[in-house]
C-alpha positions in Angstrom: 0.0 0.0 0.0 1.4 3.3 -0.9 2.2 5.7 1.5 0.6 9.0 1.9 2.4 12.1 -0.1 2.2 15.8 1.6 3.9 18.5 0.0 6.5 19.5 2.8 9.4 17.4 2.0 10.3 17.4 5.9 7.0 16.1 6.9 7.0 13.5 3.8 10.6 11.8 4.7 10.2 11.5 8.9 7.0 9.7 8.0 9.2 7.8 5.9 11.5 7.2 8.6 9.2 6.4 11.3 7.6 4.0 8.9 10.5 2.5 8.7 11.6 2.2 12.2 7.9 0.5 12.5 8.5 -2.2 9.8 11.2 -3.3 12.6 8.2 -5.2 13.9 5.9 -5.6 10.9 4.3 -3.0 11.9 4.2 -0.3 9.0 2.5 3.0 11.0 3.9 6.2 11.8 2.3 6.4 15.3 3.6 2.4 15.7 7.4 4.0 14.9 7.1 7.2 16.9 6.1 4.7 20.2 8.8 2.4 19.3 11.6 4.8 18.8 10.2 6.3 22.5 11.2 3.3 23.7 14.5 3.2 22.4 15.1 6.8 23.6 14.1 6.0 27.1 16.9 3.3 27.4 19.2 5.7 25.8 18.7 8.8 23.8 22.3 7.9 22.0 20.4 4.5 20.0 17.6 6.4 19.1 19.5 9.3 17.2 21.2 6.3 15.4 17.5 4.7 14.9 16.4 7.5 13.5 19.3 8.7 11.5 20.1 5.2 9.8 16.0 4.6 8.6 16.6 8.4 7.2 20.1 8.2 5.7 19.1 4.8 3.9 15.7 5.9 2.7 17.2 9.3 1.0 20.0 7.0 -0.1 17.4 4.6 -1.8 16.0 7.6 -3.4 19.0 8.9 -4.7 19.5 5.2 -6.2 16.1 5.2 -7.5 14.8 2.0 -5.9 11.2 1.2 -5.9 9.0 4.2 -4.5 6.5 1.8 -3.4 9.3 0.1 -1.3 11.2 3.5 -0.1 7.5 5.0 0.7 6.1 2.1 3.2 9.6 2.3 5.1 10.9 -1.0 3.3 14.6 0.9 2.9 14.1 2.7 6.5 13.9 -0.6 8.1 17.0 -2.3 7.0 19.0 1.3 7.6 17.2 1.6 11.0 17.7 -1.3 12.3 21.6 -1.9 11.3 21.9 1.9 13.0 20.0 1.2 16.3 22.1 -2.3 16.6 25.7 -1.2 15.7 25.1 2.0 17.5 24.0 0.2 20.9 27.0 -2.6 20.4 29.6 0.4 19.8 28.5 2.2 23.2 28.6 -0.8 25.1 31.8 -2.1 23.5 33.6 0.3 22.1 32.1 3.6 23.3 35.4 5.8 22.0 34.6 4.7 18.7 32.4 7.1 17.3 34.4 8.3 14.0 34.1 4.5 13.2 30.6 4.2 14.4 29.8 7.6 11.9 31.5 5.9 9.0 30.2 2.0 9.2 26.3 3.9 9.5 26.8 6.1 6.3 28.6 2.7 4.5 25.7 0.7 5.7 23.2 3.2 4.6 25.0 3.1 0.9 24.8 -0.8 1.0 21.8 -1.5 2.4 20.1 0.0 -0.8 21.5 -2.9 -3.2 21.2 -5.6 -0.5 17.6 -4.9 0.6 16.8 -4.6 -2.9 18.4 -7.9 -3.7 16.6 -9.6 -1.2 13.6 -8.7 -1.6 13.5 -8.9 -5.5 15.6 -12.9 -5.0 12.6 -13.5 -2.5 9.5 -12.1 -3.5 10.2 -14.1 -7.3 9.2 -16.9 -4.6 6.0 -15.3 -3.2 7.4 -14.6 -0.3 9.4 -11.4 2.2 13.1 -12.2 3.2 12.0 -9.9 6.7 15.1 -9.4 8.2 17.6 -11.6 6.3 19.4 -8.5 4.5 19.6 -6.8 7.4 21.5 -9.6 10.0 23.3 -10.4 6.9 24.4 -6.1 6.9 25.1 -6.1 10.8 27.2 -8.7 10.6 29.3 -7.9 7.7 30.0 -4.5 9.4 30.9 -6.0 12.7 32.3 -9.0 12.1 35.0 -6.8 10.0 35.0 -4.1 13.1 35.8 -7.0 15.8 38.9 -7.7 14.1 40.4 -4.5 14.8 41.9 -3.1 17.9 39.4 -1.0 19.2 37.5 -4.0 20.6 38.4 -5.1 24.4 38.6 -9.1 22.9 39.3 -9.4 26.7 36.1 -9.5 27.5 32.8 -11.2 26.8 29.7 -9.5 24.9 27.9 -10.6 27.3 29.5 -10.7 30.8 27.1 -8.6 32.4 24.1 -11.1 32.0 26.4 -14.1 31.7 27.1 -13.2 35.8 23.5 -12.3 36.2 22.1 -15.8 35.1 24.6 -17.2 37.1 23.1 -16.8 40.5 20.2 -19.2 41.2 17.1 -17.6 41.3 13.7 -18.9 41.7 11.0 -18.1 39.1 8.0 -16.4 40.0 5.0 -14.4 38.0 7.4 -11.5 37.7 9.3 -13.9 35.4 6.7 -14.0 33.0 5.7 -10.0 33.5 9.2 -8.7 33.1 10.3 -11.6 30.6 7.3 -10.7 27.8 7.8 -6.8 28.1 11.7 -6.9 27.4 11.6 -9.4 24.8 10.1 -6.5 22.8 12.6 -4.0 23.9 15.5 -7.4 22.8 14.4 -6.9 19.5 16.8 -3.8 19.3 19.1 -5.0 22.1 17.5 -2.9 24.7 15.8 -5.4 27.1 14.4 -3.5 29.9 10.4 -3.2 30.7 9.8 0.1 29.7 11.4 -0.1 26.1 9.5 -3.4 25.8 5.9 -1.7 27.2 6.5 1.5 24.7 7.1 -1.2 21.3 4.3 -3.3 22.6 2.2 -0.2 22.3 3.8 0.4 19.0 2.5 -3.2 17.5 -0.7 -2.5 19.0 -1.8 1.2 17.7 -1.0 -1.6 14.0 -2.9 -4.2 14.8 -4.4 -5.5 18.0 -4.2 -9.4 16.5 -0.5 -9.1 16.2 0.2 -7.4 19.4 -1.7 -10.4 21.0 0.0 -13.1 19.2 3.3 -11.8 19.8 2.8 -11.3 23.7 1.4 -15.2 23.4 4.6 -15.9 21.6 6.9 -14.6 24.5 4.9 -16.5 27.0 5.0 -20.1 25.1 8.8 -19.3 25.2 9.1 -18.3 28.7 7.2 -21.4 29.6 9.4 -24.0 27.1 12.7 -22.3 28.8 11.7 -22.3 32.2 11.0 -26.3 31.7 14.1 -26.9 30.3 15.7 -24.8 33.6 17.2 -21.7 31.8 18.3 -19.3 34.5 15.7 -16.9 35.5 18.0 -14.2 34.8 17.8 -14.8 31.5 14.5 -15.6 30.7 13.0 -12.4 32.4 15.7 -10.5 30.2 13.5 -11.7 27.5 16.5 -13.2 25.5 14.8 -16.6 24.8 11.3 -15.1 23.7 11.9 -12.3 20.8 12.5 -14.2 18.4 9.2 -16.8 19.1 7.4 -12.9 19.9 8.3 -11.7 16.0 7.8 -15.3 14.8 4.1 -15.7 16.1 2.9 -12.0 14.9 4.1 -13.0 11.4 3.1 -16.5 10.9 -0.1 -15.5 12.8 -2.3 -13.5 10.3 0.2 -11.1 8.9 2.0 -13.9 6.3 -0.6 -16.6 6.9 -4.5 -15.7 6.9 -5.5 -17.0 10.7 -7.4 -19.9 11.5 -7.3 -22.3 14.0 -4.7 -24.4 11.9 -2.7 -21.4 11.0 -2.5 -20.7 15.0 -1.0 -24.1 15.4 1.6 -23.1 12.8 2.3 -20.4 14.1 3.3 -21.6 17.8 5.2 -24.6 16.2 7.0 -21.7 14.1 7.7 -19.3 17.4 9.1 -22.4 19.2 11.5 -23.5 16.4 12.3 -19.7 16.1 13.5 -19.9 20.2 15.6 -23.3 18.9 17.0 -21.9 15.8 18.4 -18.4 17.9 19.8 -20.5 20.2 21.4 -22.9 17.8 22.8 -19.7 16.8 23.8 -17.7 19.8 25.9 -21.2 20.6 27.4 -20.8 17.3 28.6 -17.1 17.7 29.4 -17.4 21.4 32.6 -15.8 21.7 32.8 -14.3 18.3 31.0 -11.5 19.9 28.6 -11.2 16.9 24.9 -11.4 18.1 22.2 -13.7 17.3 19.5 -11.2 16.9 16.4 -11.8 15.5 18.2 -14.8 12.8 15.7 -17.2 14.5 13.0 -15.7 13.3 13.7 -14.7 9.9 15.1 -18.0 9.2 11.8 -19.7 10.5 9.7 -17.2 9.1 11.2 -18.1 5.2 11.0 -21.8 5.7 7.7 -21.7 7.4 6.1 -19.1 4.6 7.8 -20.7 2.0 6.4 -24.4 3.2 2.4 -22.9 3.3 2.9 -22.7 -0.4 2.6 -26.7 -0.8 0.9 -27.8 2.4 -2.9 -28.4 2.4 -3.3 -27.0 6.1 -2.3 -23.2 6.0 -2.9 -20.5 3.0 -0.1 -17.8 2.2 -1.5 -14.7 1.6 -0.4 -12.7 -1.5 2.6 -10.4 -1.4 0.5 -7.8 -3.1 -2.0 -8.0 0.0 -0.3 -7.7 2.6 -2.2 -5.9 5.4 -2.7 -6.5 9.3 -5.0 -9.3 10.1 -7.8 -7.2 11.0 -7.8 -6.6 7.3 -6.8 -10.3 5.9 -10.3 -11.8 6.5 -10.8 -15.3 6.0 -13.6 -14.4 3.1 -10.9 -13.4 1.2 -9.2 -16.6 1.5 -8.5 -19.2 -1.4 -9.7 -22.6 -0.7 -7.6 -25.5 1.3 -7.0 -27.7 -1.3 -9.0 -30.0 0.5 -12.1 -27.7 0.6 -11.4 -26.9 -3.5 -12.2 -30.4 -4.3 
């Protein structure tokens, strides 16, 4: 859907850009954006100037290149420069917080790549009926910092993730808060700020989209809270919310968004948020000391094999790239047939 023009070019490209920082979490809106880059500013003002200024630089960039309007207007370009911006910038402050000539120059090389990449990606994938999400954008990050971490300016020394590797360490019981503070900062994980407040401000974000998606991705971080505190994950970790984000993103996009929602499609969809919680751990074990983060590769590589795989099973119908919308507007009258149902 294209975007709405206004004749002040100002106006015109920070709806742009808050459009993109929305599509972060499938939720194309300029309030959803504004709410979620709140949340970001709250946990630090720093990440949210890089938020904002990667989704800007890259959309102008993809204008300058003369992508797709249709794909610069809904915030398609914003998202990938957004989000590589918001997630370098919050690794360089923790990591490497002298850095910022470096930090200027990998955003503005990012911004120039992205353009190519995203385009790539989503021409490569949509010849297959389906969105590559958030594949061009992990593949970005970690190009930029996987070449950065072999440099000096990095203290090797010392683990990403000390601070929460101590944290988990201590033996904590698991109470309601668990679940409470575990579901609101998985929504603040999904740009590397994990605290309650952030996660509260992008929940509201998804919501002011679409009510259905706000709901399955809130059931999403639950299911995973419950499947890690079986297996005895330390409560430290699960109410960071490190183990649910990816199920969280998984659910609201398998649930109604790529998948008109049924009863069969919310089966998919929790089978598709718990392989998403597998598949990010697989790949945190993968990158431990590397210092390169997981992120949210769990669920865009469950979310390509899972949309991919309605095409050909009888249970599940894909919806149409071209329709794309929010579940409240993907109504099941507008459905094909199962294939059972057909005959």
């Amino acid at each position: 859907m294209a975007a709405e023009t206004h004749s002040n070019p100002i106006v015109q490209w920070a709806k742009i850009t808050l459009l993109g920082i929305g599509q972060c979490v499938l939720s194309g809106n300029v309030i959803s954006g504004a709410l979620i880059l709140a949340g970001v500013a709250y946990s630090s003002w720093q990440a949210a100037l890089w938020f904002f200024a990667g989704s800007l630089l890259t959309s102008l960039m993809a204008k300058w290149m003369k992508a797709p309007d249709e794909l610069i207007d809904i915030g398609m370009y914003g998202f990938g420069g957004g989000y590589v911006g918001v997630l370098v910038g919050t690794f360089f402050m923790i990591h490497v917080p002298a850095a910022q000539g470096e930090l200027i120059f990998l955003l503005l090389m990012g911004s120039i790549l992205a353009v190519p990449l995203i385009t790539t990606f989503i021409g490569s994938f949509a010849s297959a009926g389906i969105s590559s999400t958030a594949l061009p954008v992990i593949t970005l990050v970690w190009i930029f910092m996987a070449g950065f971490l072999h440099s000096d300016a990095v203290d090797h020394s010392m683990p990403a993730h000390a601070a929460e590797t101590a944290a988990a360490a201590a033996a904590v019981p698991y109470t309601w808060e668990t679940f409470a503070y575990g579901t609101l900062s998985a929504f603040g994980q999904v740009f590397m700020h994990g605290n309650a407040v952030t996660g509260a401000l992008v929940l509201a974000g998804i919501l002011a989209n679409s009510r259905i998606m706000g709901l399955m991705g809130v059931l999403g971080c639950l299911i995973s809270i419950a499947i890690s505190m079986w297996v005895g994950i330390p409560e430290a970790k699960v109410a960071d919310g490190a183990y649910a984000f990816n199920s969280m993103l998984t659910m609201m996009a398998l649930g109604g968004f790529f998948i008109y929602l049924d009863w069969r499609a919310f089966i998919y969809a929790v089978i598709g948020g718990v392989l998403a919680m597998w598949v990010y751990v697989a790949i945190e074990s993968i990158l431990a000391g590397s210092f390169l983060p997981a992120m949210v590769a769990g669920f865009a590589i469950v979310n390509v094999i899972m949309t991919y795989a309605a095409k050909f099973l009888g249970s599940v119908r894909l919806i149409d790239m071209a329709n794309l919308s929010i579940p409240e507007k993907s109504f099941l009258k507008d459905a094909p047939p199962l294939p059972a149902e057909a005959g």
